[in-house]
C-alpha positions as CSV (number, residue, x, y, z in Angstrom):
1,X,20.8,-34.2,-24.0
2,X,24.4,-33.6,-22.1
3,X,24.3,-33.3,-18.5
4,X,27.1,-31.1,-16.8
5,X,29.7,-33.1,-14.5
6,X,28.7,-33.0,-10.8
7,X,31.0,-30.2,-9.6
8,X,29.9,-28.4,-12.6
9,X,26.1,-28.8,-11.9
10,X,26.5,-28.0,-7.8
11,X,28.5,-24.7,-9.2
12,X,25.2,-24.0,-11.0
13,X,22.6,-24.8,-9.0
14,X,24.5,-22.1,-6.1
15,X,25.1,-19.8,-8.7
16,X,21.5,-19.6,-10.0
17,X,19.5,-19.7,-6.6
18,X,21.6,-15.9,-5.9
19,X,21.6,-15.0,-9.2
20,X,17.1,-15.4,-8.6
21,X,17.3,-14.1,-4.8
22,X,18.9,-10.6,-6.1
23,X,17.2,-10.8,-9.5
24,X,13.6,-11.6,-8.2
25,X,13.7,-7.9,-6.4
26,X,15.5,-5.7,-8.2
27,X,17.2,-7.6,-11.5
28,X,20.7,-7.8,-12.6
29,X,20.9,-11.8,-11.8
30,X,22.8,-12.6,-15.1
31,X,25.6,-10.4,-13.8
32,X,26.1,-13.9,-11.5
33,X,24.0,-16.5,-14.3
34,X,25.8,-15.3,-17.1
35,X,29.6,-15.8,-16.0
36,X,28.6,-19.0,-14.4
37,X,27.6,-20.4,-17.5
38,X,30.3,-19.3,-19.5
39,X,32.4,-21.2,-17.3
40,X,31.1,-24.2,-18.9
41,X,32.3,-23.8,-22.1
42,X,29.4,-23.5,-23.7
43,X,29.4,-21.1,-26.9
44,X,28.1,-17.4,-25.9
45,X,24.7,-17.4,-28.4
46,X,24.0,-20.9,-26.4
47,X,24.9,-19.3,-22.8
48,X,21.9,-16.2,-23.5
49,X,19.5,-18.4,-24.6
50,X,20.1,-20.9,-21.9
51,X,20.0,-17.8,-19.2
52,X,16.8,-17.2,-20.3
53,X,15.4,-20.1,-19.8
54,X,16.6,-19.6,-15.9
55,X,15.4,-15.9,-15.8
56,X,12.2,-17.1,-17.3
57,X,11.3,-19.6,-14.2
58,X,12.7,-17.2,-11.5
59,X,10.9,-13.9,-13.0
60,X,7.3,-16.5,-12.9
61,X,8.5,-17.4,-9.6
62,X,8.4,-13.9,-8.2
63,X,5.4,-12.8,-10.3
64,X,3.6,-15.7,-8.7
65,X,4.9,-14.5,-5.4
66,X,4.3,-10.5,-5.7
67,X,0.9,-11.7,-7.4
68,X,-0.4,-14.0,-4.3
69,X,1.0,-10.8,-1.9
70,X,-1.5,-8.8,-3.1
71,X,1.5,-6.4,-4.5
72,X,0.9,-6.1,-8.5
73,X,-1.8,-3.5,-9.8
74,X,-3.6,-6.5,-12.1
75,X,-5.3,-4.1,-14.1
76,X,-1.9,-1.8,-15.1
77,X,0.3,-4.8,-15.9
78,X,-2.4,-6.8,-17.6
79,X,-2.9,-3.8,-20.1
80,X,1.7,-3.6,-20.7
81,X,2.0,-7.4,-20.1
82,X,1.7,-7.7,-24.3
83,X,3.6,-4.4,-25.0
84,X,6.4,-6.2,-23.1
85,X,5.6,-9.2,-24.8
86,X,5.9,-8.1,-27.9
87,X,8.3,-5.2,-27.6
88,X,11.0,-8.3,-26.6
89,X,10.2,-10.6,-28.8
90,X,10.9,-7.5,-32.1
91,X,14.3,-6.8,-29.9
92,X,15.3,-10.3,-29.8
93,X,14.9,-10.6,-33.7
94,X,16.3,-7.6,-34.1
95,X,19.7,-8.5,-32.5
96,X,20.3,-11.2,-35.4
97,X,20.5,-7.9,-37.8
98,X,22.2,-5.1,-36.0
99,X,24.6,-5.2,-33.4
100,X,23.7,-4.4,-29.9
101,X,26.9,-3.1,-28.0
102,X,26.3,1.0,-29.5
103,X,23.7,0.9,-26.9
104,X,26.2,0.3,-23.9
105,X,27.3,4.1,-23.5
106,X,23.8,4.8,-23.8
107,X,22.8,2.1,-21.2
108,X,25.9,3.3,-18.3
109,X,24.9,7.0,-18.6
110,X,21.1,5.7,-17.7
111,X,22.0,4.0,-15.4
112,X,24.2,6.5,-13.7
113,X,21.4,8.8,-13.3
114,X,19.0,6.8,-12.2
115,X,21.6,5.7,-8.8
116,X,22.0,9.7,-8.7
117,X,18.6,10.2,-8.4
118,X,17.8,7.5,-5.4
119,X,20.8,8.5,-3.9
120,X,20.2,12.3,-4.0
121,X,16.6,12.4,-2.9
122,X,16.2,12.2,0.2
123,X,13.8,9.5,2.3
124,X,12.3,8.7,-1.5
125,X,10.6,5.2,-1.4
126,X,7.8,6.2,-3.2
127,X,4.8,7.4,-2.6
128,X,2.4,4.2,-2.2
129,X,0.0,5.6,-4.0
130,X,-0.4,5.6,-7.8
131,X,-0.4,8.5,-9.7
132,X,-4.0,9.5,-11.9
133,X,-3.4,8.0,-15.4
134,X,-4.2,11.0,-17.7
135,X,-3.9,9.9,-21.1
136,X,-0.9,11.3,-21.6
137,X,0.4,9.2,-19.0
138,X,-0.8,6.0,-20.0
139,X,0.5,6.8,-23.3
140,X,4.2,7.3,-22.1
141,X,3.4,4.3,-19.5
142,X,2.5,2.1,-22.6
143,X,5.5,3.5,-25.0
144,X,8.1,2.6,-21.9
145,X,6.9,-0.9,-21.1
146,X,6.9,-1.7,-25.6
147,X,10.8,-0.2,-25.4
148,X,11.9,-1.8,-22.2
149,X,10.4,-5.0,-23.4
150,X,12.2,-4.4,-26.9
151,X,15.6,-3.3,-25.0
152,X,15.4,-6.4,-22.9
153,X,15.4,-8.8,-26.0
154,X,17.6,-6.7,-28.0
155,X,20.4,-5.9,-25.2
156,X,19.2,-6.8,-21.6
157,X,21.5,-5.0,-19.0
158,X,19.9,-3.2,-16.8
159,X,16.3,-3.8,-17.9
160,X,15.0,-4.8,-14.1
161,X,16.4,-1.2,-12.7
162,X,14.8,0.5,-15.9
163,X,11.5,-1.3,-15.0
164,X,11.4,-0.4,-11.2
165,X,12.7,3.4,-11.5
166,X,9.7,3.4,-14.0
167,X,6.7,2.1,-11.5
168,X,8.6,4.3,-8.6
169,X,8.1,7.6,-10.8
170,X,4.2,6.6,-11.2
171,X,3.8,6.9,-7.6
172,X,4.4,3.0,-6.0
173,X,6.5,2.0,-3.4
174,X,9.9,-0.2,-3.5
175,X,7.9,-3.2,-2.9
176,X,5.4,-2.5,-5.6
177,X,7.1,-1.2,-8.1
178,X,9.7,-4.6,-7.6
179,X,6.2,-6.7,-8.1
180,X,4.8,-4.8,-11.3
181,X,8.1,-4.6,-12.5
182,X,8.4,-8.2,-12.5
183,X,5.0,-9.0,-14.5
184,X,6.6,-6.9,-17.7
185,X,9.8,-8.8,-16.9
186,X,8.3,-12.1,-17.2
187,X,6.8,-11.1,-20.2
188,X,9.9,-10.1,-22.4
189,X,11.6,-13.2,-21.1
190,X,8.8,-15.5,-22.0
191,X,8.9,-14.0,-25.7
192,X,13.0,-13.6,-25.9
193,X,12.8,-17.5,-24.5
194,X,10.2,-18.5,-27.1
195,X,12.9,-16.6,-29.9
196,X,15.7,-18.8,-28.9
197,X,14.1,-21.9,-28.5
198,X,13.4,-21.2,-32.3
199,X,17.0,-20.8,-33.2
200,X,18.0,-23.6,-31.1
201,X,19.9,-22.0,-28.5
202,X,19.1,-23.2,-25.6
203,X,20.8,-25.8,-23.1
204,X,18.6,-27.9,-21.5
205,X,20.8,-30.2,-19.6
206,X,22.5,-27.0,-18.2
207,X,19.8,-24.7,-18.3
208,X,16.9,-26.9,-16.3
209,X,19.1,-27.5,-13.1
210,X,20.4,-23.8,-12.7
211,X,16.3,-23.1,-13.6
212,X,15.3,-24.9,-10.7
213,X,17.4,-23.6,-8.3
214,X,16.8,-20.4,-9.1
215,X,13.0,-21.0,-8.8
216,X,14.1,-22.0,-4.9
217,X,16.0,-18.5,-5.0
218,X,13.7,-16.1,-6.7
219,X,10.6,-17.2,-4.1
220,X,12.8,-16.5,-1.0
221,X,14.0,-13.2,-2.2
222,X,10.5,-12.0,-3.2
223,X,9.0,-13.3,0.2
224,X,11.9,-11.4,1.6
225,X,11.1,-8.5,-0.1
226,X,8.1,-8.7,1.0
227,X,8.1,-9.1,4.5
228,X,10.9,-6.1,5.1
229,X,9.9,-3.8,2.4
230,X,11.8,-0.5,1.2
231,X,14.5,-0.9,4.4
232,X,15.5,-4.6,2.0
233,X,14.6,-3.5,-1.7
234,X,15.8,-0.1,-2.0
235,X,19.4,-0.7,-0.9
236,X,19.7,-4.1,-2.7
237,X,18.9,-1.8,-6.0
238,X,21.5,0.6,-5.2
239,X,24.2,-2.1,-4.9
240,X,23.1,-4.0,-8.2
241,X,22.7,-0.5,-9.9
242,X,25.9,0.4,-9.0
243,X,27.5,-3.3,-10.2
244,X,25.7,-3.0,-13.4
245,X,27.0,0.8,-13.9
246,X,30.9,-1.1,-13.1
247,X,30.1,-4.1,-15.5
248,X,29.0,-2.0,-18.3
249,X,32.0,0.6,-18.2
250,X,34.8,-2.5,-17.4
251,X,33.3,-3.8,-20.7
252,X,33.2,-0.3,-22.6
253,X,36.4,0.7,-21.8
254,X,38.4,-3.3,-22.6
């Protein structure tokens, strides 16, 4: 197993603990992971499925931390915990037979809205109080976490915005809709992990020190989070909203 150089492995131990802090909250950490490991060298199948493995540790970090908190409905995301599940695990096969990058257009004008929406409605943190689950309810509750989980594995962008806009339209809070969020986000990394383990691409020796660090980073921005509440979470997902929106078009439009 290679090891990376010393300067190389300092760069990615800083890079990963703020690539967790901002991911643990709202997501979009592999816009900081993702570069960093490119910059290695390695080849860009290898530099996903070593990402994961990071994202992996930092999204069980926070779920560990949201869970102990008090923050995550148990009942709601052990019911779309497996929809997740499997949902990523279908996407992440999936990408081996189709291309991804049609969804990108698709994925900025999403996005786009959803930054629209926070920004337009005025003093909207949620309303702390979950919504009653008709059945028609759970049912589109279910179908979102099986497509964000197969999205995640298939494409990725953009999925921890997708998953907290979601729990915020059911009725929670920032700060819970950040912790529930994470749960389903653990679960399509664990199962998009598992997938590239399987086709061997996965870089320990660079993968386990930026993991570690950002198991430092993910549990002091999810105590964070925690502590200060909306006043912390909802800003932080309007900037990384807005940085994914800027990624995705820079890349649409090269």
């Amino acid at each position: 197993m290679e090891w990376p150089a010393l300067d190389m492995l300092l760069f990615l131990i800083a890079a990963g603990f703020v690539a967790a802090f901002i991911d643990s909250v709202v997501g979009g950490g592999g816009l900081i992971s993702v570069p960093a490991l490119m910059l290695t060298g390695l080849p860009p199948g290898l530099v996903l499925g070593t990402n994961k493995l990071g994202g992996t540790l930092s999204s069980l970090t926070s779920t560990v931390s949201f869970f102990r908190s008090g923050k995550i409905h148990k009942k709601i995301s052990l019911l779309l915990f497996p929809l997740s599940f499997v949902g990523a695990a279908l996407g992440t096969y999936t990408v081996h037979l189709l291309p991804s990058d049609f969804l990108r257009p698709l994925v900025v004008g999403l996005l786009i809205v959803i930054l629209i929406y926070t920004l337009v409605k005025k003093n909207w943190n949620g309303s702390g109080s979950l919504k009653p689950m008709t059945p028609l309810r759970r049912t589109g509750l279910a179908a979102c976490a099986f497509a964000l989980g197969f999205y995640d594995g298939f494409f990725g962008p953009g999925t921890g915005s997708f998953l907290l806009f979601l729990f915020l339209m059911i009725g929670y809070d920032f700060v819970g809709a950040s912790a529930n969020a994470k749960v389903l986000n653990f679960a399509s990394n664990i199962a998009s992990l598992a997938s590239f383990f399987l086709l061997k691409s996965v870089h320990i020796g660079y993968g386990l020190p930026m993991g570690l660090s950002m198991i430092v980073g993910a549990y002091v921005g999810s105590q964070l989070a925690i502590r200060k509440g909306s006043t912390y979470v909802k800003p932080l997902f309007i900037g990384v909203t807005s940085l994914l929106i800027g990624k995705q078009l820079w890349d649409l439009l090269l």
